[in-house]
N, C-alpha and C positions, 0 to 999 in steps of 0.2 A: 504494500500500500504506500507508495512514493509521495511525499509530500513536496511541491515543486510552488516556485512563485506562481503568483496569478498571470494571466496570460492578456484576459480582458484589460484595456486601459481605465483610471481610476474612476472616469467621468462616469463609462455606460455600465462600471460593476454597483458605482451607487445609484443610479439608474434602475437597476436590473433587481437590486433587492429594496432598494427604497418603496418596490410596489407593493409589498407585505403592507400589511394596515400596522402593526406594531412599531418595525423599522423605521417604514417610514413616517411615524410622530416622532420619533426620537430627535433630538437637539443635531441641525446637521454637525456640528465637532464632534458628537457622540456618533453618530453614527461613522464620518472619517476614520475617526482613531480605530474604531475596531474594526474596518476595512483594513485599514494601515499595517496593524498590528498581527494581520491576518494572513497563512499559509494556504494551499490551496490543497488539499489530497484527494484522489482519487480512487473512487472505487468500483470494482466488476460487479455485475448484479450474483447476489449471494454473500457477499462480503459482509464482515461485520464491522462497521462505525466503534462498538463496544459492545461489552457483552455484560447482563447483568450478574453483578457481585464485583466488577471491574473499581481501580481504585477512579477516584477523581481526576479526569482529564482537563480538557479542554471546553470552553465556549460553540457551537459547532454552528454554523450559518447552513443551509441548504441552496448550492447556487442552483442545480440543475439537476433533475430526474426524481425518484420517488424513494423514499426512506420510510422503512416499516416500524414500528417501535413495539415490543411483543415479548410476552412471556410464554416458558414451555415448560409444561407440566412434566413430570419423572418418566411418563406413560408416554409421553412424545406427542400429547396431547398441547397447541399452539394458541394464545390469546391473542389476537392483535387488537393492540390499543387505542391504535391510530395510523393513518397513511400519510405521509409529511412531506407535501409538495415543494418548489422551489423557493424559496422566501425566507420559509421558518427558523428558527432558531430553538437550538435545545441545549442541556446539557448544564442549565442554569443550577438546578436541584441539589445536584452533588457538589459543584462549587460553593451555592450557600451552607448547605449543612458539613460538609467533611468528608458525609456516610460515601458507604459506595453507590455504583450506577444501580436505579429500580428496577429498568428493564433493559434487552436486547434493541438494538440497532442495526438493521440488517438494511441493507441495499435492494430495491424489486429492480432495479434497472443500473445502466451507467449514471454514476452519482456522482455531483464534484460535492465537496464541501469545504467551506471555509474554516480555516483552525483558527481559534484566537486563544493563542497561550492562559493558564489561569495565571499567572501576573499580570496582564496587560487587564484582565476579566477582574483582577482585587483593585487596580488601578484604577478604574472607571466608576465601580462601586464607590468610591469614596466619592466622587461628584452625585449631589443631589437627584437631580432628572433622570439620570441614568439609573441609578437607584431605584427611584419613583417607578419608571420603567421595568424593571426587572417585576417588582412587587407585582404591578396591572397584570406582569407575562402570568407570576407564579400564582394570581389570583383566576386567572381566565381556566389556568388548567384544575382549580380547587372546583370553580363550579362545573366544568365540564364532566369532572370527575363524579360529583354531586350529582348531577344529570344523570349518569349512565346510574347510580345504584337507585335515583328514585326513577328512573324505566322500569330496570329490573322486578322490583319489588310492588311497583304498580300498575305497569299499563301493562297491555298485550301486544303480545307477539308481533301481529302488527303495525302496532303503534309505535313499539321498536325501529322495526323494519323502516316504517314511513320517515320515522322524528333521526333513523341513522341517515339516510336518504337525501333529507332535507342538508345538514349537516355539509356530507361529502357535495353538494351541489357548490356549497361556499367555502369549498374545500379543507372540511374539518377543522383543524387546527389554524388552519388560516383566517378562518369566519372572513371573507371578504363581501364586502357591501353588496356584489351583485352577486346572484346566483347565478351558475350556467343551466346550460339543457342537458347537460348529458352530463352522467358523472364514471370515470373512468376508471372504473373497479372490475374485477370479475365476480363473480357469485358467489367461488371458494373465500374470498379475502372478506367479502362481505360477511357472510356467515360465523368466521372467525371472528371480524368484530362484536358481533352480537352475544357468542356465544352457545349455538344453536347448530344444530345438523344441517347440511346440507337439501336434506330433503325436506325438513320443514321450511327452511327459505323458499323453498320452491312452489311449495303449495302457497304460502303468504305470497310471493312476487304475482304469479299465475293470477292469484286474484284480484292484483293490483293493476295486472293488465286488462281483465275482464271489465276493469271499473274506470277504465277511462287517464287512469292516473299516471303511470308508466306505460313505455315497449322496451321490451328487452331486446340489445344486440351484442354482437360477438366483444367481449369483455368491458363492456359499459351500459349503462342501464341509461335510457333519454328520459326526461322528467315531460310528460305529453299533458299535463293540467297541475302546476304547484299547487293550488286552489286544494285540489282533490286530496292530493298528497298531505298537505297540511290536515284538514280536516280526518282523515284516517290517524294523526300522528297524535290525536286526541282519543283517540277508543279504549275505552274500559277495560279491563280482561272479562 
C-alpha cells in the first residue's frame, strides 16, 4: 500500500473535497492545512485502510472510489456499517479517545485516500473551529448511530429497507443536500447493512417495486417516486 505525494494540483484537490457538506464548512486554513499536511495512498479493491483492534492511525480523507467500514463476526458472518463515498472523512474516533480502530476499513473498488498524520490531526484540534468541526463530525455519526438501533427495535422490515434507501440516495454518511435517482449499491451490501438475509430483502424490495416506489437494476436500485419511499420508511412492524 505505497503512500506517494498527491498528484492532483492544490487548487482542484480542495475543489474536489471541499464538495462534502462537512469539509467544505470548515474554515478554508482548516481545510489547506490538512490538505497540506496530507499523503496520498493507494489502495486495490479488497485492501484494508485498517483493521479493527488496529492501534491509532491517521486522519483519513476519501479522495476517490468507495470505502466499506464493517465488522465480522467469528462465524464469518459481515456487518457493514456504512458505504463511504468520495469526500468523507474518518478515523476521527480513535484519535480523540487513544482506544483502538471500532471497525474494519476495507476498499469495494480502486480507493485513493488522503493521510493526514495524527500530529498534524492534534495540531489542528487545538484551533477552535476545527475543533467545533470534528464535534458536529462525531455528533452526526452518534445520531446516525441512534437511528439505526431505534429502526431496529421499532419499525419494520420495510421501513428499514425504505428509511436505509432514503439514506444511501444522499449518500449515507455524506447526507448531501440533494438526493440522487439511483443509489449505487448491490443487494448483497444492502442486506449486510440492514442486517437481514438476503432473501428477505428481496421479498421487501419486490414489493417496493410493485408499489411504485423503486426499479431494480444491475447493482443499483433507481429511486422511481421518493414521495413513496419516504412514506413506507414510516410503517409500523
Amino acid at each position: 500500500m505505497p503512500i506517494v505525494p498527491a498528484t492532483a494540483s492544490p487548487s482542484s484537490l480542495l475543489d474536489r473535497m471541499s464538495a462534502n457538506p462537512w469539509f467544505g464548512a470548515l474554515p478554508l486554513a482548516d481545510r489547506q492545512a490538512l490538505l497540506d499536511s496530507a499523503e496520498l495512498l493507494r489502495l486495490r479493491p479488497g485492501e484494508m485502510l485498517f483493521r479493527q483492534g488496529d492501534a491509532p492511525g491517521g486522519f483519513y480523507g476519501l479522495l476517490g472510489g468507495l470505502l466499506k467500514i464493517s465488522s465480522l463476526r467469528e462465524d464469518g458472518r459481515e456487518a457493514i456499517l456504512v458505504v463511504l463515498e468520495a469526500g468523507n472523512w474518518i478515523g476521527e474516533i480513535s484519535l480523540m479517545d487513544g482506544e483502538p480502530r471500532t471497525h474494519d476499513a476495507t476498499a469495494l473498488s480502486a480507493v485513493e485516500v488522503l493521510v493526514v498524520p495524527q500530529a498534524a490531526f492534534t495540531l489542528l484540534m487545538q484551533g477552535a473551529p476545527f475543533a467545533r468541526a470534528i464535534a458536529g463530525l462525531l455528533a452526526a455519526r452518534v445520531r446516525s448511530l441512534y437511528g439505526m438501533v431505534e429502526d431496529a427495535a421499532l419499525r419494520s422490515t420495510r421501513a428499514r429497507v425504505a428509511r436505509r434507501l432514503l439514506l444511501l440516495a444522499r449518500g449515507d454518511a455524506t447526507m448531501a443536500p440533494q438526493a440522487r435517482p439511483a443509489v449505487p449499491v448491490s443487494q448483497e451490501a444492502l442486506a449486510m447493512m440492514l442486517g437481514i438475509s438476503r432473501q428477505t430483502l428481496s421479498v421487501e424490495l419486490k414489493a417496493m417495486v410493485a408499489g411504485g416506489a423503486i426499479a431494480l437494476r444491475y447493482r443499483r436500485i433507481e429511486i422511481v417516486s421518493a414521495a413513496r419511499l419516504e412514506a413506507l420508511s414510516n410503517v409500523s412492524p
